[in-house]
C-alpha positions in Angstrom: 64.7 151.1 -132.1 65.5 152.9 -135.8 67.7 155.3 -133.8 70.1 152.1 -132.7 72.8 151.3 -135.6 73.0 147.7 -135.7 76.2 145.4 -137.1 75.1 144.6 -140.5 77.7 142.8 -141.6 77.4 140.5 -138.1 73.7 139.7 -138.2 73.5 138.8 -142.2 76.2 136.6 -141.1 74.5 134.8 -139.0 71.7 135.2 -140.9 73.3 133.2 -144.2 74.9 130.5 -142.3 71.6 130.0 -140.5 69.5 130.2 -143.8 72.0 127.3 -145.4 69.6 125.3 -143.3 67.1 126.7 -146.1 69.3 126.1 -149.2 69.4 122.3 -148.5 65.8 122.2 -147.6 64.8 123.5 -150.9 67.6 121.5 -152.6 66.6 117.7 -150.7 62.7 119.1 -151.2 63.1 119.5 -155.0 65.6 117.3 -156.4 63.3 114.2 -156.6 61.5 115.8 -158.9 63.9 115.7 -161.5 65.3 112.4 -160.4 61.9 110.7 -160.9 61.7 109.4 -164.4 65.0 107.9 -163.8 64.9 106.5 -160.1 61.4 105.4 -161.4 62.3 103.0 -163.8 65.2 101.5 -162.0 63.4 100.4 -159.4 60.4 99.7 -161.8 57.9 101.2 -160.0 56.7 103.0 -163.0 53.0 101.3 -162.8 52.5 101.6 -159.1 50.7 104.8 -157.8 50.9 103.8 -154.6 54.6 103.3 -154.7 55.1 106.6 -157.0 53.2 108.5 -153.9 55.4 106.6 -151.1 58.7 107.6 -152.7 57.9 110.8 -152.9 56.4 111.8 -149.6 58.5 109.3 -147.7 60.9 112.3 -147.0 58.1 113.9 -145.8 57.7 111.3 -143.0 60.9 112.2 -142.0 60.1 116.0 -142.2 57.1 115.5 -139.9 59.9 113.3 -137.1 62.1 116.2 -137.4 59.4 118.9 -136.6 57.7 117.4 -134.0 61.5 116.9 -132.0 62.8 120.4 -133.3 60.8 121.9 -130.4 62.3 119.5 -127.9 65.6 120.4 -129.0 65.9 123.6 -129.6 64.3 124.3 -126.5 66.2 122.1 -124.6 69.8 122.6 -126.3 69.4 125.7 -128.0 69.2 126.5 -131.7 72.8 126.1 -132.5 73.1 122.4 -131.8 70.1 121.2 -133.9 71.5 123.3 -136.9 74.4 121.3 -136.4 72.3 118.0 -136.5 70.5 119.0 -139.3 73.5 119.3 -141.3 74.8 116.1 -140.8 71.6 114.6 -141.4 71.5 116.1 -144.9 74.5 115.3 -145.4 74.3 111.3 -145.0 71.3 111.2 -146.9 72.8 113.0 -150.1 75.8 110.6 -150.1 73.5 107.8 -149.3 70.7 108.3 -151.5 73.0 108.4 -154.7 74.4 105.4 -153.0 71.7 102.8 -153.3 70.4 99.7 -155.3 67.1 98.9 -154.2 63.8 100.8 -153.8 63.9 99.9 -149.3 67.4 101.7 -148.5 66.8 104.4 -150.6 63.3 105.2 -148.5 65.5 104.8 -145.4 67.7 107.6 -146.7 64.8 110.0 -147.7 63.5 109.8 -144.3 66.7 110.5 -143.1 66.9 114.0 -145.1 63.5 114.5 -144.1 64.3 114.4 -140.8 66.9 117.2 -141.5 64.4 119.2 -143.2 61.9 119.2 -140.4 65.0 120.7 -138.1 66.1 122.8 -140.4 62.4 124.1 -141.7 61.5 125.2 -138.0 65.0 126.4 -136.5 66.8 128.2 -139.2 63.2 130.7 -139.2 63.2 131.0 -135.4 67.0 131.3 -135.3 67.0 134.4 -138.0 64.0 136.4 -136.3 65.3 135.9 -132.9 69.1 137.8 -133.7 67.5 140.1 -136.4 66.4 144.0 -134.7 62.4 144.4 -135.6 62.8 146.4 -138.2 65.0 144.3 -140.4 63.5 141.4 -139.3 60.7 140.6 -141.8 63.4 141.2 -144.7 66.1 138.8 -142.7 63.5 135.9 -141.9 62.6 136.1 -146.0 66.4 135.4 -146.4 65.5 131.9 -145.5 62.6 131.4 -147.9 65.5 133.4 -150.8 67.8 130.8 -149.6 65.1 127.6 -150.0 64.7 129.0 -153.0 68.0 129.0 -154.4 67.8 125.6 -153.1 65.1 124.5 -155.4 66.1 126.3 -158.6 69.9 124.6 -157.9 68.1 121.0 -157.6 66.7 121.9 -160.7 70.1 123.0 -162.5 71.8 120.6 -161.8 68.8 117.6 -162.6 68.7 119.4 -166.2 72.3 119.7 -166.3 73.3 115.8 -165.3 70.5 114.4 -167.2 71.4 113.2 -170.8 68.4 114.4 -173.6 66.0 111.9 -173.5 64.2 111.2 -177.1 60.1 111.9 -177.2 58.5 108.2 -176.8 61.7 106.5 -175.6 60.3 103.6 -173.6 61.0 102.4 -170.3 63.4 99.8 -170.5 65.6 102.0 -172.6 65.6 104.6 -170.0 66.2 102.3 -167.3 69.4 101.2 -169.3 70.4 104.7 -170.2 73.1 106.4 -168.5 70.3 108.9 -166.7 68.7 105.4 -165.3 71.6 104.1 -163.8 74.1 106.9 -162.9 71.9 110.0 -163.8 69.9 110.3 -160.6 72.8 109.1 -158.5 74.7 112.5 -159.2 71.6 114.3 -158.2 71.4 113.7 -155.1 75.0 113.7 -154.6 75.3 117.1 -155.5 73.7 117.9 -152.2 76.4 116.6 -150.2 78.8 119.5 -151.0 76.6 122.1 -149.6 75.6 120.4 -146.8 79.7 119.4 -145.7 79.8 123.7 -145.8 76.8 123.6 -143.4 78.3 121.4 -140.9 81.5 123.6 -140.9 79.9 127.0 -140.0 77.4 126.1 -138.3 80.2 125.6 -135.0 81.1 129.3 -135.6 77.5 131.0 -135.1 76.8 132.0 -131.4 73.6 130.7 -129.6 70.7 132.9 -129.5 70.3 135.5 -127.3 66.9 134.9 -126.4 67.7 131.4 -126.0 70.8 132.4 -123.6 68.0 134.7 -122.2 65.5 131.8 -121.6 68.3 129.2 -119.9 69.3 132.3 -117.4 72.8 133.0 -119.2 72.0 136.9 -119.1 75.7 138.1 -119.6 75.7 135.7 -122.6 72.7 137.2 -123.8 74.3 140.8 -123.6 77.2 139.6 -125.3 75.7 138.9 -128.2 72.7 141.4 -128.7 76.1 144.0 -127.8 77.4 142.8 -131.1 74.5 143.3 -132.9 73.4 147.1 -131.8 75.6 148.1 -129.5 75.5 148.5 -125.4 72.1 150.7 -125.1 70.3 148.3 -128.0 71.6 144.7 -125.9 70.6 146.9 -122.5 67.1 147.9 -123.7 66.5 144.6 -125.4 67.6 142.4 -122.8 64.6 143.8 -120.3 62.2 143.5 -123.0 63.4 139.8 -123.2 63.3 139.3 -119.4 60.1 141.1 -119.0 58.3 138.3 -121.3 60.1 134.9 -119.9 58.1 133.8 -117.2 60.0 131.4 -116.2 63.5 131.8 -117.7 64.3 128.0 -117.1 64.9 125.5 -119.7 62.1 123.0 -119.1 59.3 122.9 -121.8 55.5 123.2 -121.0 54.0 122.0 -123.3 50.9 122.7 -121.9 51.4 126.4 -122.5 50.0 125.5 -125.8 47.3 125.7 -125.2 46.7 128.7 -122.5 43.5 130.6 -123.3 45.6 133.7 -124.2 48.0 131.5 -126.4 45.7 129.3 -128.0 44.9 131.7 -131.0 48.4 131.9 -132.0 48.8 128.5 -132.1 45.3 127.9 -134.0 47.2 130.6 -136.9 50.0 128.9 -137.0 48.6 125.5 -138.1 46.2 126.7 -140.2 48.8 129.2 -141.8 51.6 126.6 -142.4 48.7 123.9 -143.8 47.3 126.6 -146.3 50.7 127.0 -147.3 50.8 123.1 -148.5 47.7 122.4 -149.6 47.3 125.7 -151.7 48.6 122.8 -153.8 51.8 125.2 -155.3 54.3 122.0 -153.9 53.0 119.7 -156.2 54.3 121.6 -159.8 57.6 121.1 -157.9 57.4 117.8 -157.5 55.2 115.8 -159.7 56.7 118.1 -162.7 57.3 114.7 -164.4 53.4 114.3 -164.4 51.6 118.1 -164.6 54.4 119.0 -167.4 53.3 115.7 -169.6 49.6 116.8 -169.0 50.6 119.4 -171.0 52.2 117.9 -174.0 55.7 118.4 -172.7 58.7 115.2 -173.2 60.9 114.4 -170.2 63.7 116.9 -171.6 61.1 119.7 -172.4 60.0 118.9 -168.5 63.6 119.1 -167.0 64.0 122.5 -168.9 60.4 124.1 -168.0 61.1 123.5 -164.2 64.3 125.7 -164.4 62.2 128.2 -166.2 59.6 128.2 -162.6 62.5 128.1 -160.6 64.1 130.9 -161.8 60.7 133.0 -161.4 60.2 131.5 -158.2 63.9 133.0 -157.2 63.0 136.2 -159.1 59.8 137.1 -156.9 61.3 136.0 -153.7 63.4 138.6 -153.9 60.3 141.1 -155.0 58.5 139.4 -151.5 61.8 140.7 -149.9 61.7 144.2 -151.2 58.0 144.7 -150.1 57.5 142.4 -146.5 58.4 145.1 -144.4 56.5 147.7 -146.7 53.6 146.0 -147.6 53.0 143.9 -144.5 52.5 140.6 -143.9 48.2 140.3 -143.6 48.2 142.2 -147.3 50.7 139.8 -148.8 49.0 136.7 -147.6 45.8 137.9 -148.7 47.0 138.7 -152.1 48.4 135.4 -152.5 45.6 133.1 -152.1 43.2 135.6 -153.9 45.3 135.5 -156.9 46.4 131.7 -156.6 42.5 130.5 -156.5 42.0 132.5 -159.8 45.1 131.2 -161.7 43.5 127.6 -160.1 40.3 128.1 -161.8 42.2 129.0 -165.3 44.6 126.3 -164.7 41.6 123.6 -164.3 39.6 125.4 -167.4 42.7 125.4 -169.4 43.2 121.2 -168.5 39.4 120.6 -169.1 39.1 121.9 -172.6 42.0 120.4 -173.8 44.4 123.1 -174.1 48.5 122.6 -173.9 51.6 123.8 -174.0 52.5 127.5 -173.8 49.3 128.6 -171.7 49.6 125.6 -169.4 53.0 127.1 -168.8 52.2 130.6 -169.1 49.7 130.3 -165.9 51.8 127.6 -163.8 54.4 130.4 -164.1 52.1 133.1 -163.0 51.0 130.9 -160.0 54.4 130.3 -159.0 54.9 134.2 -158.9 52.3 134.9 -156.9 53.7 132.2 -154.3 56.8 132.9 -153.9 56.0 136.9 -153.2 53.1 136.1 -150.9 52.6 132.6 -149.3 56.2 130.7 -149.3 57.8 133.7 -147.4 55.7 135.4 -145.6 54.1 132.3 -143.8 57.7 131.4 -142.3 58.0 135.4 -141.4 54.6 135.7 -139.2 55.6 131.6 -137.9 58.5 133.2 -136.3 57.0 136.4 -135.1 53.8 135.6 -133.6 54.8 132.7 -130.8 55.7 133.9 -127.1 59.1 134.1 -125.7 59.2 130.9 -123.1 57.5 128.6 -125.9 58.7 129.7 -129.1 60.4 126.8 -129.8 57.6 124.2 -129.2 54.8 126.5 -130.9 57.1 126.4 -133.9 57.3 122.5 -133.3 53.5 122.9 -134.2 53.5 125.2 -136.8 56.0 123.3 -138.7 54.7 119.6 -137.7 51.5 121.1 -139.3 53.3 122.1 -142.6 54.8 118.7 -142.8 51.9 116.9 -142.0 49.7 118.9 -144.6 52.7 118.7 -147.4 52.7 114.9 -147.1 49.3 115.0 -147.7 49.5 116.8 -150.6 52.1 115.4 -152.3 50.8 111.8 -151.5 47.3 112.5 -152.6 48.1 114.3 -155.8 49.2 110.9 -157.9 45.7 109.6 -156.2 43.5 112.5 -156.9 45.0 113.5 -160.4 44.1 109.7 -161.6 40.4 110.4 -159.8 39.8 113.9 -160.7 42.4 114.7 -163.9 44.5 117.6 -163.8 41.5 119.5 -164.5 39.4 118.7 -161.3 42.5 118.6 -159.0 43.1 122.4 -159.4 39.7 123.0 -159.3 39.8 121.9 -155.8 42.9 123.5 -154.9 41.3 126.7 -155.8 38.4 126.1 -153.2 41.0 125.6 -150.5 43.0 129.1 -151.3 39.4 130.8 -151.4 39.0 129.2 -147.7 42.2 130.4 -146.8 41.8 134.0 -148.1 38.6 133.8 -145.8 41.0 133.0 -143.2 43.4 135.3 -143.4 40.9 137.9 -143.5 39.4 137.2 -140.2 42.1 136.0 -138.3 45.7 137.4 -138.9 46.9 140.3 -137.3 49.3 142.4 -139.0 53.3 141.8 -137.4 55.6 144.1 -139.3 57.6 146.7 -137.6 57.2 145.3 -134.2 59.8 143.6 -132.1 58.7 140.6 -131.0 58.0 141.4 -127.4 55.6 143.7 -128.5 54.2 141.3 -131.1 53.6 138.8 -128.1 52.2 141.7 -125.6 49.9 142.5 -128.5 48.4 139.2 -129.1 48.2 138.0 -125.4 47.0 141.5 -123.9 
């Protein structure tokens, strides 16, 4: 395959419109963060845990519906149609979100956008690695976790850019009357909507996936487009490949091919891969900034400011993960991230116990979310959409990502609950405990994927 010369310019256009999926993901994912001492105290909710928890992870609902269907779909309809849905789905919840009064309809909206996330989050991956040639693939799939990224670190812009400065020890009430309280976290999420229109509009103009076209028996279609991205011999050589692992190239879904002897490892990775991913416990400096920021000694304007510092390392060492994925590997990676996130855990929890604040606080949530986004946040979405079989990729990544959702609202619903049980201190602590299981893990369980095309990934596996 490194003898073919493949249309670059053709397959990192598909490749970005694809990973735009990505960009709102991180951007709906994120923006609540920022939004949250604002959206708080208009809708009072400032002294209820339980209500702080459901506003955040109510997306996440949403995220979970949108998973668990993203296999149906994109099995049954393709990948190119779901994107499209996707879209749409962000869309309406930008405009609506920004658009609400009270605490029920704006819920309503988050599991709307969640719902678009869970698409997004499992077909924008699949759709990448299944156009990209095997050795460009692990640095093309990475383009989506660059592009949720970007995503993140633009939520956070533009939160510290809309919000006014708010004064150390302001109080509630004056918030809540303050232009941030009332119009502030409107524009927030209104922001989003511009993206996602762009979305909508090239998403029409990407072709269906080959191995899609493949799977549904359209084997000229199939041609036609792996022609366009290496040529005759590369679309001819592929192709058999293709046909040689689809069973039964029809477009009904077995869902009990889950859970095949020879395909029930692969499935067992993926859900503990994509849960390890959430509850390494990274998410939660995203979103409860408001809280682990404060913890530290910082004001709501410091807090606003700080996240835009992690975002912009977490942009930075995405693009280092990209540089080294198809070097490296993907087993090293992920071993190196949860080895070096339980140590930063265990300083993080010292560095809460004893008191200390400010600039170390910072100093080592800023290493852990280096060590993330080079290790964890992109490589789990590579070896998700590299190590499921041809005729059921699209419901084993229902799983995997079903999994991620499930374990991320867990996470992010607990952590108001566990912070107020355990402190900041004892939280980490245990977040630490869970990377040092997953390193074990890894260890044992994940083959290595890079350089392979994913026939010969799925030959490998299932023998």
């Amino acid at each position: 395959m490194e003898n073919f010369t493949f249309n670059k310019r053709f397959i990192i256009g598909l490749t970005l419109v694809s990973a735009m999926g990505g960009l709102l993901f991180g951007y709906d994912w994120v923006v609540i963060g920022g939004a949250k001492p604002f959206y708080e105290r208009f809708f009072y909710i400032t002294h209820s845990a339980v209500l702080q928890g459901w506003a955040m992870s109510s997306a996440l609902i949403g995220c979970l519906i949108g998973a668990v269907f993203s296999g149906y779909l994109s099995d049954r309809y393709g990948r190119k149609l779901p994107l499209i849905l996707a879209a749409l789905l962000f869309l309406v919840s930008a405009i609506g979100t920004g658009a609400v009064d009270h605490f029920t309809p704006f819920i309503i909206y988050r599991l709307i956008g969640g719902v678009g996330i869970g698409l997004a989050s499992t077909i924008s991956p699949m759709y990448i690695a299944e156009i990209s040639p095997a050795p460009m693939r692990g640095r093309l799939v990475s383009v989506n976790q660059l592009t949720i990224v970007i995503g993140i670190l633009s939520a956070q812009i533009v939160n510290y850019l809309i919000a006014e400065k708010v004064a150390p020890g302001t109080s509630d009430e004056v918030i809540r009357n303050s232009w941030n309280g009332q119009m502030g976290w409107r524009w927030m999420f209104w922001a989003e909507a511009f993206p996602a229109f762009a979305f909508l509009v090239l998403a029409f103009f990407i072709p269906e996936s080959p191995r899609f076209l493949a799977k549904t028996g359209n084997n000229e279609g199939c041609m036609t487009i792996l022609g366009k991205i290496g040529g005759a011999h590369y679309a001819r050589d592929e192709a058999a490949n293709i046909r040689e692992t689809l069973k039964d190239p029809s477009s009904k879904i077995n869902w009990k091919a889950l859970w095949e002897k020879s395909v029930r490892p692969m499935i067992i990775i993926g859900i503990v891969i994509t849960a390890f991913q959430q509850w390494c416990g990274i998410n939660v400096i995203f979103n409860y900034a408001d809280e682990i920021f404060t913890a530290a000694g910082y004001s709501v304007s410091d807090m606003l400011f700080n996240i835009v510092i992690t975002g912009t390392v977490n942009l930075v060492f995405t693009l280092v993960a990209m540089r080294v994925v198809d070097k490296w590997g993907r087993r090293k990676l992920m071993l190196l991230g949860a080895a070096g996130l339980a140590i930063i855990y265990v300083l993080l929890g010292a560095s809460y116990f004893t008191g200390i604040r400010g600039i170390p606080i910072l100093t080592l949530i800023v290493m852990a979310i280096a060590v993330y986004a080079m290790t964890l946040a992109p490589v789990t979405w590579v070896v998700l959409a590299e190590i499921f079989p041809n005729r059921i990729r699209g419901a084993a990544m229902a799983v995997g990502t079903t999994s991620l959702w499930t374990a991320c609202f867990l996470l992010t619903y607990t952590f108001p609950l566990l912070n107020k049980a355990l402190k900041a201190s004892g939280t980490f602590w245990l977040y630490a405990v869970i990377c040092i299981a997953g390193f074990l893990f890894i260890l044992r369980k994940l083959p290595e994927t890079k350089g392979r095309s994913l026939e010969e990934i799925e030959k490998e596996l299932i023998g």
